[in-house]
N, C-alpha and C positions, 0 to 999 in steps of 0.2 A: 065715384065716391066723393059726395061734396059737403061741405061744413052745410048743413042744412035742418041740424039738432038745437041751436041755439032758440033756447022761447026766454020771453019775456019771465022776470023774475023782482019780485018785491022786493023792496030792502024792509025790513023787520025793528031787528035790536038796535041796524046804523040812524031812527028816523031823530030821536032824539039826540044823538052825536052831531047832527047835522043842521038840524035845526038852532043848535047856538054855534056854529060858523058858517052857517051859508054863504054865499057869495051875497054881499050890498057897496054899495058906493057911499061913500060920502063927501059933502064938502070940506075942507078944511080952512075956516074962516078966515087966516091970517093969510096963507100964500093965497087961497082962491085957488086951488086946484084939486080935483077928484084924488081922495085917498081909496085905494081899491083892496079887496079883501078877497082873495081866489083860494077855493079848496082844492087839494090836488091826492088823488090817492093812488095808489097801486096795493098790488096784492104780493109784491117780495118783501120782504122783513127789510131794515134799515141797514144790518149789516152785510146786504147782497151789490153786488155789483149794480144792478137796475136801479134798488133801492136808494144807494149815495147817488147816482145820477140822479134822480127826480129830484132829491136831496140839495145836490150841489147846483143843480139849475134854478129850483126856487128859492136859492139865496142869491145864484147871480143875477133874478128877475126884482129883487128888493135892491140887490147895489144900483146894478144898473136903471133903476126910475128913483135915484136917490131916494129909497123911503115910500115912492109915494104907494109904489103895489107893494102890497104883503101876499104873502105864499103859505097857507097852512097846509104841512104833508102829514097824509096819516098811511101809515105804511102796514106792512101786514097783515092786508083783507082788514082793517077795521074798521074800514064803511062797506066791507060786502066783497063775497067772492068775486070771479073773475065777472061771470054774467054778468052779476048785478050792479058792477061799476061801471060795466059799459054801456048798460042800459041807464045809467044814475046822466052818464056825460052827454047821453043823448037827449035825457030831459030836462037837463040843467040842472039837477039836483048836486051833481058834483060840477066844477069847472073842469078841471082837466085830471084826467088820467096816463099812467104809461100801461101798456098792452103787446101784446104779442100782434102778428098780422090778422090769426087765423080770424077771430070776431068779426072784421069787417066781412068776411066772403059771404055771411048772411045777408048782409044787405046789395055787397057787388063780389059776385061770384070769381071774377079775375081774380083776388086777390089770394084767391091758391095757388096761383103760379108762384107768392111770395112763401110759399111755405111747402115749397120744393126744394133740392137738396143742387150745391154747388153751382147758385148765382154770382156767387163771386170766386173771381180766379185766386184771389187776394188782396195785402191789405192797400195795393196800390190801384186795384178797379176796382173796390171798395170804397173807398174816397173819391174816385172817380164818377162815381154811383151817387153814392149816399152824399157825400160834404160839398158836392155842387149844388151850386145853385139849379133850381130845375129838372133835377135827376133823375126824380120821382115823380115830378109833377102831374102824372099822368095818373097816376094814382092820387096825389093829394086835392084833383079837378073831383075825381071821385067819391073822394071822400064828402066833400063841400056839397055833393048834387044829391048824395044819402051816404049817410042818416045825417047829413050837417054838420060834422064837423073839422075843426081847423087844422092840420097838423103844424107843433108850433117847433118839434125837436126829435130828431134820431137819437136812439142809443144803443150801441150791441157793437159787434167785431168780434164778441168771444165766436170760438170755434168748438162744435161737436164733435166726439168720434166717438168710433165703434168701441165701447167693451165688452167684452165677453168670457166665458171660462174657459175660451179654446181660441188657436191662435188661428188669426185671418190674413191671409196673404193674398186674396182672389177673391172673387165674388163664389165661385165656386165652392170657398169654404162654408159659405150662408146656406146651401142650399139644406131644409128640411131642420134648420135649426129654429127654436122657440124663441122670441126676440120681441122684446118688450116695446111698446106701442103706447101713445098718450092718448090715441085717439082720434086725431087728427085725420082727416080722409086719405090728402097728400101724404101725408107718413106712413100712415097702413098701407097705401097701395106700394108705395115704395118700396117697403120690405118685401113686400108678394112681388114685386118687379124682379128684385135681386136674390128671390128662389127661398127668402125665408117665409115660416109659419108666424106673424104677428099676434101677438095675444095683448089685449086691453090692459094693463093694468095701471091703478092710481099711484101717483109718482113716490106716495107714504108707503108704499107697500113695496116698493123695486127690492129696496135690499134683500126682504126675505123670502121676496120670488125667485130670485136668483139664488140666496143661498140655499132653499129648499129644492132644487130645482125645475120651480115653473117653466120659468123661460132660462136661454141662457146667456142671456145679458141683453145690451139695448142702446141707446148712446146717447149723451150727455156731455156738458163743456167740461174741462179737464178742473178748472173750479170747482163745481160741483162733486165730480169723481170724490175732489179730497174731501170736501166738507160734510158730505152725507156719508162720508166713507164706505165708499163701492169698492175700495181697494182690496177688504177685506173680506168681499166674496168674490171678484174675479180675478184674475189671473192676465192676461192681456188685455191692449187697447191697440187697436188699429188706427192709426194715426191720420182716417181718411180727411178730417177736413172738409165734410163735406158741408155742413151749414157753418157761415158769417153772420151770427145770429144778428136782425133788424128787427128792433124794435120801436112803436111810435108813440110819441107824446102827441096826444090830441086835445083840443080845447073844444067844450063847446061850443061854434057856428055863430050864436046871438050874440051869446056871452061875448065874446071873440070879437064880434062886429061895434058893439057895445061900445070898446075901449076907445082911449082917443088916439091920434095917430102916434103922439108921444110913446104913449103905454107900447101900442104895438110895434115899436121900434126900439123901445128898452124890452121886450121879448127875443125879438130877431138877434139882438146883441148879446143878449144871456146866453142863445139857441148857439148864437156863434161860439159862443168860448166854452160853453160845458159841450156840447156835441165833440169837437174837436180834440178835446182834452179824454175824455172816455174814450172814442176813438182808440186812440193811441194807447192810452192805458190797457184796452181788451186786447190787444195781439202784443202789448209789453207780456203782459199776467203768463202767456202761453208757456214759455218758457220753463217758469217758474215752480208751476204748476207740473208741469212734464216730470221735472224733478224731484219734486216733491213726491210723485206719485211713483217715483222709482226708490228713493231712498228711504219712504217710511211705509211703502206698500208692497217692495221685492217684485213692483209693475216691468213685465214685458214688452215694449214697443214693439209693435211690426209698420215699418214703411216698406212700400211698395207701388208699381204702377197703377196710377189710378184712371186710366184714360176709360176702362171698363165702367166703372161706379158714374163717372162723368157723362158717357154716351145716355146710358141709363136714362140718368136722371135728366138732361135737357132733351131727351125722349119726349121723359113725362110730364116737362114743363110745355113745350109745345104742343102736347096731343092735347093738353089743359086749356092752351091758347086759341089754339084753332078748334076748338069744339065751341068756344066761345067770342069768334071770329074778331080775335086779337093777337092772331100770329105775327102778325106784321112788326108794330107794334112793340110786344114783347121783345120780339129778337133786337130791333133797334135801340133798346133798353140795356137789355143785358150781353147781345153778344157784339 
């Protein structure tokens, strides 16, 4: 089961939006130096965790080139759903986008290893991972060879778990339960791994699949839990931790290549200090959130052994690897 749905998609209502900020260069007569102008979008609203990252990083891409790059963000799908931004950053039509992994495995299939459950142990092989230099690089060679483009910045740490209307203590308690699914190849199999019935449904509709009883529950960062307020149709959250949510800021390839060495060194140093900084903010947030979801939702915690849900899932991350003769590879990566 491989991300193998993704087709090419027009942008429509975004042509005119785009058309008076597109990315151009200019001179600017007095220092003599290229003033640069980059669009940047995503598809989470501004007041989401993703959102203030793409946010806070293209204002520290204007401090850090004193001025000379500007960063226009337009945030909540308003140059185009997920497709067709990702198709926009591969034409140049957008400069950079933030995204989830799954899009890229259309064009290099490995990349659903990245969108398997419990690659990171925590937030200290997580940094280990992600805030080193070269971490990924295996993937961002990949990226640069198709569809071209640059990864210029990580953002994620938040952590998913299980909620449900019934308490989980074992994988065994999944078994034959209805459990909501975004889609994703690697996540649907993954539920079928761990004995549940995965049913499709669009992320607008969860709450009142669950409260009707479609399915019975699905899992999401504990952020989310509050803000969509999932609290109020389930009951427990199993506190598996299984996704260290990664996500990539990528620029278009030309566009990218384009800049002068300057530009691309006050990126690297933006990358430096917002990556870092979110970082640490998404497993701050856990906490918080945890709380939040006990004292204004009557939410049940279950912790428990999780070596079961773990085996599972770097199972499924290697039979992913080695079908795609990148076993090697991957483990030196992650394990």
């Amino acid at each position: 089961m491989r991300k193998s749905w993704y087709s090419l998609i027009a942008i429509t209502g975004a042509v005119g939006l785009l058309a008076s900020c597109s990315s151009t260069e200019q001179v600017d007569a007095d220092a003599h130096e290229p003033q640069v102008e980059l669009v940047a979008a995503t598809i989470n609203s501004s007041s989401t965790f993703f959102g203030q990252a793409l946010i806070a990083f293209a204002d520290a891409i204007e401090e850090e080139s004193d001025g000379e790059i500007s960063v226009k963000v337009f945030t909540g799908g308003q140059l185009g759903d997920a497709s067709s931004s990702y198709q926009s950053v591969i034409s140049g039509d957008i400069d950079i986008i933030y995204t989830d992994t799954g899009w890229f495995a259309e064009h290099q299939p490995i990349f659903d290893v990245l969108a398997t459950s419990y690659l990171f142990d925590d937030q200290e092989h997580y940094d280990s991972i992600v805030n080193e230099t070269d971490g990924l690089a295996y993937f961002e060679d990949l990226l640069r060879e198709s569809p071209g483009l640059e990864t210029i910045m990580y953002t994620g740490g938040l952590e998913r778990n299980i909620m449900s209307t019934f308490p989980i203590e074992s994988v065994n308690d999944l078994q034959g339960r209805n459990m909501r699914t975004g889609g994703s190849g690697p996540e649907l199999e993954w539920w079928q791994l761990l004995g549940a019935n995965p049913l499709n449904v669009n992320f607008s509709e969860v709450y009142s699949a669950i409260q009707t009883g479609v399915v019975d529950g699905g899992h999401n960062s504990l952020d989310s839990m509050v803000e969509n307020r999932f609290g109020e149709v389930v009951d427990y959250v199993a506190r598996t931790q299984h996704v260290l949510a990664l996500g990539f800021v990528v620029m278009n390839g030309e566009r990218y290549d384009n800049l002068s060495d300057e530009h691309k060194e006050a990126i690297a140093a933006a990358s430096d200090r917002v990556q870092s900084e979110y970082t640490d903010h998404a497993f701050e947030m856990a906490d918080d959130y945890k709380d939040r979801l006990v004292e204004d939702f009557n939410i049940t915690f279950t912790d428990f052994d999780k070596e079961e849900f773990i085996e599972i899932s770097r199972n499924q991350r290697m039979e992913i690897a080695r079908e795609l003769g990148a076993e090697e590879v991957i483990a030196d990566i992650f394990d």
